[in-house]
C-alpha positions as CSV (number, residue, x, y, z in Angstrom):
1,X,-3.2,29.5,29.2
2,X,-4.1,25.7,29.5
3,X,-2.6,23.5,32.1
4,X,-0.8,21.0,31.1
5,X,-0.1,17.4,32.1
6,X,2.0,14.7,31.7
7,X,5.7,14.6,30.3
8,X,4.6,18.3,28.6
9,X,4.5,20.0,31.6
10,X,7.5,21.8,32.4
11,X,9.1,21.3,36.1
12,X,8.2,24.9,37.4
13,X,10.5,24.2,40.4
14,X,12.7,21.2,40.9
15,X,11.6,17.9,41.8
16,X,11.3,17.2,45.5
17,X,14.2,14.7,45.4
18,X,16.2,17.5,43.4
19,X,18.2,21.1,45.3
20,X,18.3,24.2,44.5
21,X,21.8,25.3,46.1
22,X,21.4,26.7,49.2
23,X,24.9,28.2,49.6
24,X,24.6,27.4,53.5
25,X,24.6,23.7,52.7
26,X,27.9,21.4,51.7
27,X,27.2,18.7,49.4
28,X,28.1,15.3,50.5
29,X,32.0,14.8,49.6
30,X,31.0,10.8,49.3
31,X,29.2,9.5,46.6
32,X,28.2,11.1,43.1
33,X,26.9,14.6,43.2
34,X,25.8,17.0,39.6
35,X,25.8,20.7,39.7
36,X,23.9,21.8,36.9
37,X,24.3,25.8,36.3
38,X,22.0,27.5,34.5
39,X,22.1,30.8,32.5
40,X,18.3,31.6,34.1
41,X,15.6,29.9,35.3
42,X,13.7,31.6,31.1
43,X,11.1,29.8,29.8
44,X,14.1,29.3,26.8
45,X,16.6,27.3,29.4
46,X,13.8,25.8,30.9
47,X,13.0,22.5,28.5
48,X,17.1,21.9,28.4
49,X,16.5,21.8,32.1
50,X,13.8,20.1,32.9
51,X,15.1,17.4,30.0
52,X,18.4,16.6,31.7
53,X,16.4,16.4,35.5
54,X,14.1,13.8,33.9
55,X,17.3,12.0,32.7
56,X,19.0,12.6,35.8
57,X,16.2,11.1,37.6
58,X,17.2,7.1,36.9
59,X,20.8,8.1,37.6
60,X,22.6,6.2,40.5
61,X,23.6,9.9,41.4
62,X,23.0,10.5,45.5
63,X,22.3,14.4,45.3
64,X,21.5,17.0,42.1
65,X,22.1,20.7,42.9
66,X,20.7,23.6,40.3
67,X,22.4,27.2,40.4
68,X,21.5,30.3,38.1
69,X,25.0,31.3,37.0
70,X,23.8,34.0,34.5
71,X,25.4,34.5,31.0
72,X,29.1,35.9,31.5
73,X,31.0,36.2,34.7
74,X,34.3,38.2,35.2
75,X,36.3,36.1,37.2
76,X,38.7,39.1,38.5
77,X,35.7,41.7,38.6
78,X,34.3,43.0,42.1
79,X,31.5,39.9,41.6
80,X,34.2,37.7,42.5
81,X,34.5,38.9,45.9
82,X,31.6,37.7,46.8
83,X,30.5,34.5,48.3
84,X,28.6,33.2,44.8
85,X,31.2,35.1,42.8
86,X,33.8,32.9,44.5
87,X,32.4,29.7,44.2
88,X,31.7,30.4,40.3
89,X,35.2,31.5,39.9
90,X,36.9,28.4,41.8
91,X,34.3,26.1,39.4
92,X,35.2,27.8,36.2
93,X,39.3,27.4,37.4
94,X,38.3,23.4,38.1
95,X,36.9,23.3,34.7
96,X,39.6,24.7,33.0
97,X,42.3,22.4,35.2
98,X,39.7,19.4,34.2
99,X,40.2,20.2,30.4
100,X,44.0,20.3,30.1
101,X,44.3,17.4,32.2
102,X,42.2,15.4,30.3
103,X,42.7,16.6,27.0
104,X,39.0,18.4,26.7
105,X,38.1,21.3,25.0
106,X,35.3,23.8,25.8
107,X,34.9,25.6,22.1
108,X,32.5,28.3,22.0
109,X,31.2,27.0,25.8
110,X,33.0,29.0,28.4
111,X,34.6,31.4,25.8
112,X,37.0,34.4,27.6
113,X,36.8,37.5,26.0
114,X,37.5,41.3,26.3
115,X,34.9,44.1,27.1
116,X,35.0,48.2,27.3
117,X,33.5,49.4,30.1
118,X,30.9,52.3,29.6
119,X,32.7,54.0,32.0
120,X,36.3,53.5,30.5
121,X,38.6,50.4,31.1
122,X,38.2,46.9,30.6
123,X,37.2,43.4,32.1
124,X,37.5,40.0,31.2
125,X,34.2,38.1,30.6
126,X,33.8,34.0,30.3
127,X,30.3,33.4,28.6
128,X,28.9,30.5,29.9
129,X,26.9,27.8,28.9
130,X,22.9,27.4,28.5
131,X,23.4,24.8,30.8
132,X,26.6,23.4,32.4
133,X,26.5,19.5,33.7
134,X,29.4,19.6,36.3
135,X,29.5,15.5,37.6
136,X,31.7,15.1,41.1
137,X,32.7,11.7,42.8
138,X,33.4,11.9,46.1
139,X,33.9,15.2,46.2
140,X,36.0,15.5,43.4
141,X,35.4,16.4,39.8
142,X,35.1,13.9,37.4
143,X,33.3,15.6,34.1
144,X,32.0,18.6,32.9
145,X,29.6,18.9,29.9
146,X,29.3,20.5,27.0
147,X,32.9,19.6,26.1
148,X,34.6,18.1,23.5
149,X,36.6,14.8,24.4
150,X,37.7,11.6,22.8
151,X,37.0,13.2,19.5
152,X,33.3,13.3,20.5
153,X,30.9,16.5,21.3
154,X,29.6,15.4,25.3
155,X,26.7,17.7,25.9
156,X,24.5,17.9,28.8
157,X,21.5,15.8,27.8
158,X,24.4,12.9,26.5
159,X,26.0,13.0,29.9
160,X,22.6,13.0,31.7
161,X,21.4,9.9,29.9
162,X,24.7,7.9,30.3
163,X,24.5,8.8,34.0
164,X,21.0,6.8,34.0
165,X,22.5,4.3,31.9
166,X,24.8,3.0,34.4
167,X,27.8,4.8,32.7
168,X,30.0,6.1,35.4
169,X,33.6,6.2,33.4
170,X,35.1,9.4,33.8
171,X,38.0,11.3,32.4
172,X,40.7,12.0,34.8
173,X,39.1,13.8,38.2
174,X,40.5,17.0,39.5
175,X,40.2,18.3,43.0
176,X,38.8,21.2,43.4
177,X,40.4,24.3,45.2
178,X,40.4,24.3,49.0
179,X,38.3,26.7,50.1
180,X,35.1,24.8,47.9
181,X,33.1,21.7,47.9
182,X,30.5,21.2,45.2
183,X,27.4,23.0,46.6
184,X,29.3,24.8,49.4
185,X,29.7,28.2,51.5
186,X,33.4,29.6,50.0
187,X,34.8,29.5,53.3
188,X,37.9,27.8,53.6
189,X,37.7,23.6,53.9
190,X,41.4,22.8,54.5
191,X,44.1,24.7,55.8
């Protein structure tokens, strides 16, 4: 395989000025902070990725945060009792607050549905997003992309770009629930 150089080369690992979420560190609760959440880290995610991290690069943003996510997540299954599992479930409950206070609408992104178990039952599954832009202002959030608002598909990329453009109008922001801040542990904040 043949190195490659330039604005071809894909960003193996972040930049230097760019986080991977360490779930032992809280994000700064002042300023403007992106999640971005990735199904994986697959050569196919990858270009959307590295894409929006270039774009990201000329935003006035003060810290980027990258989390693998995966493809579905069952918000009530025995995942959610976990640390990660908790903080993907109180992010996914944000989002949905975020749309039906602003009007937005998710479409096939974030899509709940049904699954048999192998072993009998069933769970409830949200499939996620390739890649999920999730933009908070001082600690609270303030968009999520892909969505669809104002009449207008937002993806990623679009957000990413009007981020480096300058463009920091948001929808209405939503707090999220106590016991998170963007990038943190799951451990309670507030009492």
């Amino acid at each position: 395989m043949c190195p490659q150089s330039g604005s071809d080369r894909p960003l193996l690992a972040p930049p230097t000025d760019v986080s991977v979420a360490d779930p032992a560190v809280a994000a700064p609760s002042s300023g403007t902070t992106v999640e971005l959440g990735v199904r994986s880290l697959s050569a196919a995610v990858q270009p959307l990725l590295d894409e929006t991290l270039r774009s990201l690069e000329g935003a006035d943003v003060d810290r980027v945060a990258v989390a693998v996510w995966g493809r579905s997540f069952d918000p009530t299954g025995p995942a959610a009792a976990t640390d990660p599992g908790r903080r993907l479930a109180d992010r996914l409950e944000a989002f949905r607050r975020w749309a039906v206070e602003n009007g937005a609408s998710f479409g096939p992104f974030f899509r709940t549905r049904t699954v048999r178990r192998l072993a009998g039952g069933t769970e409830t599954r949200v499939d996620l997003p390739t890649v999920t832009l999730a933009e908070y202002r001082d600690g609270v959030l303030a968009f999520v992309a892909p969505c669809w608002l104002g009449g207008r598909h937002h993806t990623v990329l679009d957000r990413a770009e009007r981020l480096a453009g300058g463009d920091q109008r948001a929808a209405v922001s939503v707090a999220l629930p106590e016991r998170v801040e963007p990038g943190g542990t799951g451990a309670q904040v507030r009492t």
